[in-house]
N, C-alpha and C positions, 0 to 999 in steps of 0.2 A: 916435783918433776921438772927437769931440767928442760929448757928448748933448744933443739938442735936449727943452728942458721941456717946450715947450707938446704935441710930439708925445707924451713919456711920458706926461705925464697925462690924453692922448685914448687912449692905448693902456691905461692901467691904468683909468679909466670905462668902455671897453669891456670889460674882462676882467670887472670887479667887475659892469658890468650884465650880460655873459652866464650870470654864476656866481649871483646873485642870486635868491630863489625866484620865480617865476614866479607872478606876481597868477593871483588864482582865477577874475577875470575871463573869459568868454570871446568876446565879444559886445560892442559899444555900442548893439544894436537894443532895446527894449523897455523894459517897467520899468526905472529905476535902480535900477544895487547901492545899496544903502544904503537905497532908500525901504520903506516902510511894505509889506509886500504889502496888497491892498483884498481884504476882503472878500467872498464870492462864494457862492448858496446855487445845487448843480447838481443835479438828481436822477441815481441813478443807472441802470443801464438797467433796473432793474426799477421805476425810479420813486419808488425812497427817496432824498429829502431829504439834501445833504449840504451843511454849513454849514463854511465853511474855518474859520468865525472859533472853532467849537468844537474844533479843532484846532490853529491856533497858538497860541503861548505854552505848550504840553503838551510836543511834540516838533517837532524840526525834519521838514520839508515838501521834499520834490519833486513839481515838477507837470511834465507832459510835456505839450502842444499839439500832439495827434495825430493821425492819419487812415488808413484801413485801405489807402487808395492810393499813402501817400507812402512813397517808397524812402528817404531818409534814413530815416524811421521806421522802418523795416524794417533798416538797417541800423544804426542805436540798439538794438534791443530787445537784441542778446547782451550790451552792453554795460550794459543797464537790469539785466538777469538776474543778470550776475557784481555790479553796484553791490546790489541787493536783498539777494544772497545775503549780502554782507556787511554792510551798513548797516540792513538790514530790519528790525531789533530797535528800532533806533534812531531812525529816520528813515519817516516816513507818506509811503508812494508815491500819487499821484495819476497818475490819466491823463487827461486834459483829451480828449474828441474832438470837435472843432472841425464836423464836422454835413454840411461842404460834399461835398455828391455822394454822402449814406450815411444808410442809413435804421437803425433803430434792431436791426430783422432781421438786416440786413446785418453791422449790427459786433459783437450779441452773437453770429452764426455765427462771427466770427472772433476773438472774445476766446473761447471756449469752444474752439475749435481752436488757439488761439496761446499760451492762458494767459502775457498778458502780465505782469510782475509787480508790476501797480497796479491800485490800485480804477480802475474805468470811470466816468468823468462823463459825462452828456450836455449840451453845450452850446448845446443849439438854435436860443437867437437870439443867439451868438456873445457875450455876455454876460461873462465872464470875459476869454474870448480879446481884447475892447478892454480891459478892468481892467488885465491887463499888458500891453496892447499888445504883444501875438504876432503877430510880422510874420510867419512863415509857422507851417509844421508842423514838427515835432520842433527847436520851440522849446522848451529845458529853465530851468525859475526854480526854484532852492533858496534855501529860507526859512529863517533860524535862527529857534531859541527861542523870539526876543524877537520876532519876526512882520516880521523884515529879510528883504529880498531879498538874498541873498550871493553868486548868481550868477546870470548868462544868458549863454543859449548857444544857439545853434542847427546842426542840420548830422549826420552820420551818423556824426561820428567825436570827438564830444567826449569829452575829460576831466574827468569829474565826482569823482572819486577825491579832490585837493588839497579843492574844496569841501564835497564830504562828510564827509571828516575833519575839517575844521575845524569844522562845524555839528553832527557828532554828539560829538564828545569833550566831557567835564564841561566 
Protein backbone atom coordinates (compact mmCIF):
# COMPACT_ATOMS: atom_id res chain seq x y z
CA UNK A 1 0.00 0.00 0.00
CA UNK A 2 1.22 3.04 -1.17
CA UNK A 3 1.05 6.50 1.24
CA UNK A 4 -0.50 9.34 -0.06
CA UNK A 5 1.58 12.92 1.35
CA UNK A 6 -0.69 15.32 0.71
CA UNK A 7 -3.38 13.06 2.85
CA UNK A 8 -0.65 12.49 5.66
CA UNK A 9 0.02 15.91 6.17
CA UNK A 10 -3.90 16.79 6.39
CA UNK A 11 -4.02 13.99 8.72
CA UNK A 12 -1.15 15.05 10.98
CA UNK A 13 -2.50 19.14 10.93
CA UNK A 14 -5.43 17.65 12.06
CA UNK A 15 -4.12 15.70 14.98
CA UNK A 16 -1.39 18.53 15.90
CA UNK A 17 -4.50 21.16 15.74
CA UNK A 18 -6.76 18.92 17.77
CA UNK A 19 -3.92 18.33 20.50
CA UNK A 20 -2.81 21.97 20.35
CA UNK A 21 -3.98 24.13 23.58
CA UNK A 22 -7.11 25.67 23.01
CA UNK A 23 -6.97 29.73 22.60
CA UNK A 24 -8.36 31.45 25.67
CA UNK A 25 -10.64 33.00 23.40
CA UNK A 26 -14.26 32.47 23.73
CA UNK A 27 -16.32 34.70 21.84
CA UNK A 28 -15.54 37.10 18.66
CA UNK A 29 -18.57 39.40 20.05
CA UNK A 30 -17.32 42.59 21.97
CA UNK A 31 -14.34 44.30 22.92
CA UNK A 32 -11.12 42.70 21.24
CA UNK A 33 -8.71 40.43 22.91
CA UNK A 34 -5.89 42.24 22.93
CA UNK A 35 -7.51 45.93 23.18
CA UNK A 36 -6.99 48.31 25.87
CA UNK A 37 -10.06 47.67 28.38
CA UNK A 38 -11.80 51.67 28.42
CA UNK A 39 -12.09 53.01 31.33
CA UNK A 40 -15.51 53.21 33.18
CA UNK A 41 -16.60 55.20 36.66
CA UNK A 42 -20.02 52.86 38.09
CA UNK A 43 -21.39 53.45 41.47
CA UNK A 44 -22.00 50.77 43.37
CA UNK A 45 -25.58 49.86 44.74
CA UNK A 46 -25.00 51.94 47.75
CA UNK A 47 -23.83 54.60 45.40
CA UNK A 48 -19.90 54.43 45.90
CA UNK A 49 -17.92 55.63 43.13
CA UNK A 50 -16.04 52.71 41.48
CA UNK A 51 -13.24 53.73 38.99
CA UNK A 52 -11.98 50.67 36.83
CA UNK A 53 -9.01 52.76 36.03
CA UNK A 54 -7.93 52.63 39.82
CA UNK A 55 -7.85 48.99 39.49
CA UNK A 56 -6.06 48.12 36.43
CA UNK A 57 -2.61 47.74 36.16
CA UNK A 58 -2.93 46.59 40.27
CA UNK A 59 -4.42 43.16 39.44
CA UNK A 60 -6.13 41.43 36.86
CA UNK A 61 -10.01 42.18 36.32
CA UNK A 62 -13.23 40.12 35.59
CA UNK A 63 -16.18 41.83 34.71
CA UNK A 64 -19.57 40.02 34.21
CA UNK A 65 -22.53 42.01 32.27
CA UNK A 66 -25.29 40.84 34.29
CA UNK A 67 -29.03 40.71 35.16
CA UNK A 68 -31.17 39.11 37.91
CA UNK A 69 -33.43 37.77 35.02
CA UNK A 70 -31.05 36.14 32.69
CA UNK A 71 -30.64 32.38 32.96
CA UNK A 72 -27.35 31.98 31.34
CA UNK A 73 -26.37 34.29 34.35
CA UNK A 74 -27.87 32.10 36.54
CA UNK A 75 -26.31 29.32 35.18
CA UNK A 76 -22.58 31.30 35.27
CA UNK A 77 -22.84 32.01 38.85
CA UNK A 78 -21.54 28.13 40.20
CA UNK A 79 -19.11 28.66 37.92
CA UNK A 80 -18.32 32.48 38.94
CA UNK A 81 -18.22 30.84 42.76
CA UNK A 82 -15.82 27.80 42.09
CA UNK A 83 -13.43 30.68 39.69
CA UNK A 84 -13.51 33.32 42.94
CA UNK A 85 -12.85 30.63 45.36
CA UNK A 86 -9.88 29.98 43.55
CA UNK A 87 -8.62 33.04 41.72
CA UNK A 88 -10.05 35.65 44.32
CA UNK A 89 -6.84 36.51 45.93
CA UNK A 90 -5.74 37.34 42.65
CA UNK A 91 -8.02 38.55 40.44
CA UNK A 92 -10.87 41.72 41.21
CA UNK A 93 -14.41 40.28 40.42
CA UNK A 94 -16.72 42.94 39.01
CA UNK A 95 -20.33 42.42 38.20
CA UNK A 96 -21.56 44.82 35.70
CA UNK A 97 -25.65 44.87 36.06
CA UNK A 98 -26.64 46.07 32.91
CA UNK A 99 -30.23 48.03 34.38
CA UNK A 100 -32.68 46.61 31.84
CA UNK A 101 -36.04 45.70 33.60
CA UNK A 102 -34.40 46.05 37.37
CA UNK A 103 -34.54 48.55 39.75
CA UNK A 104 -31.84 49.07 42.07
CA UNK A 105 -34.44 47.34 45.23
CA UNK A 106 -34.73 44.69 43.05
CA UNK A 107 -31.05 43.47 42.54
CA UNK A 108 -29.66 44.51 45.97
CA UNK A 109 -32.74 41.85 47.24
CA UNK A 110 -31.06 39.51 45.24
CA UNK A 111 -27.41 40.05 45.57
CA UNK A 112 -27.97 40.00 49.40
CA UNK A 113 -30.00 36.55 48.85
CA UNK A 114 -27.40 35.19 46.04
CA UNK A 115 -24.28 36.58 47.49
CA UNK A 116 -22.84 36.57 44.16
CA UNK A 117 -19.05 36.62 44.19
CA UNK A 118 -18.48 40.12 42.79
CA UNK A 119 -18.68 43.66 43.76
CA UNK A 120 -22.17 45.04 42.30
CA UNK A 121 -21.99 47.83 39.65
CA UNK A 122 -24.86 49.83 38.65
CA UNK A 123 -24.87 50.67 35.14
CA UNK A 124 -27.78 52.92 34.59
CA UNK A 125 -27.35 54.43 31.43
CA UNK A 126 -25.73 51.30 29.96
CA UNK A 127 -22.31 53.18 29.95
CA UNK A 128 -19.78 50.59 30.31
CA UNK A 129 -21.95 47.94 28.86
CA UNK A 130 -21.37 50.08 25.11
CA UNK A 131 -17.33 50.52 26.35
CA UNK A 132 -17.11 46.74 25.70
CA UNK A 133 -19.60 46.53 23.67
CA UNK A 134 -21.63 43.60 25.68
CA UNK A 135 -23.96 42.24 23.28
CA UNK A 136 -25.91 40.48 25.81
CA UNK A 137 -25.85 39.37 29.43
CA UNK A 138 -23.49 37.02 31.11
CA UNK A 139 -21.17 38.50 28.71
CA UNK A 140 -17.65 37.68 30.64
CA UNK A 141 -14.24 40.35 29.72
CA UNK A 142 -11.00 39.41 31.74
CA UNK A 143 -8.33 41.98 31.95
CA UNK A 144 -4.66 41.33 32.49
CA UNK A 145 -2.37 43.50 34.54
CA UNK A 146 -1.34 45.54 31.92
CA UNK A 147 -5.29 46.71 31.36
CA UNK A 148 -5.53 44.07 28.08
CA UNK A 149 -8.67 42.44 27.39
CA UNK A 150 -7.55 38.59 27.49
CA UNK A 151 -10.81 37.18 27.07
CA UNK A 152 -14.76 37.36 25.96
CA UNK A 153 -17.10 35.24 26.36
CA UNK A 154 -20.63 34.99 26.73
CA UNK A 155 -23.22 32.15 27.57
CA UNK A 156 -23.85 29.76 30.84
CA UNK A 157 -21.30 27.45 30.27
CA UNK A 158 -17.91 29.16 29.85
CA UNK A 159 -14.52 28.29 30.57
CA UNK A 160 -12.74 30.86 32.39
CA UNK A 161 -10.25 28.61 34.22
CA UNK A 162 -7.34 28.61 30.75
CA UNK A 163 -7.91 32.61 31.02
CA UNK A 164 -7.61 33.07 34.67
CA UNK A 165 -4.63 31.21 34.88
CA UNK A 166 -2.91 32.82 32.43
CA UNK A 167 -3.81 36.60 33.82
CA UNK A 168 -3.24 35.63 37.41
CA UNK A 169 0.14 33.78 37.51
CA UNK A 170 3.46 36.03 37.94
Amino acid sequence: MRSNPPRVAAGLALLLALLAPARVVAQDEGIAVGAAAPGFTLPELDGTPVRLDSILGRRPVLIEFWATWCGSCKAMLPRLREAHARWGKDVEFIGVNVTISETRDSVAAWVAREAPPFRTLWDADGDAARAFDAQATSFIVIIDRRGRVAYTGSGGTQNLEPALRRVAEP
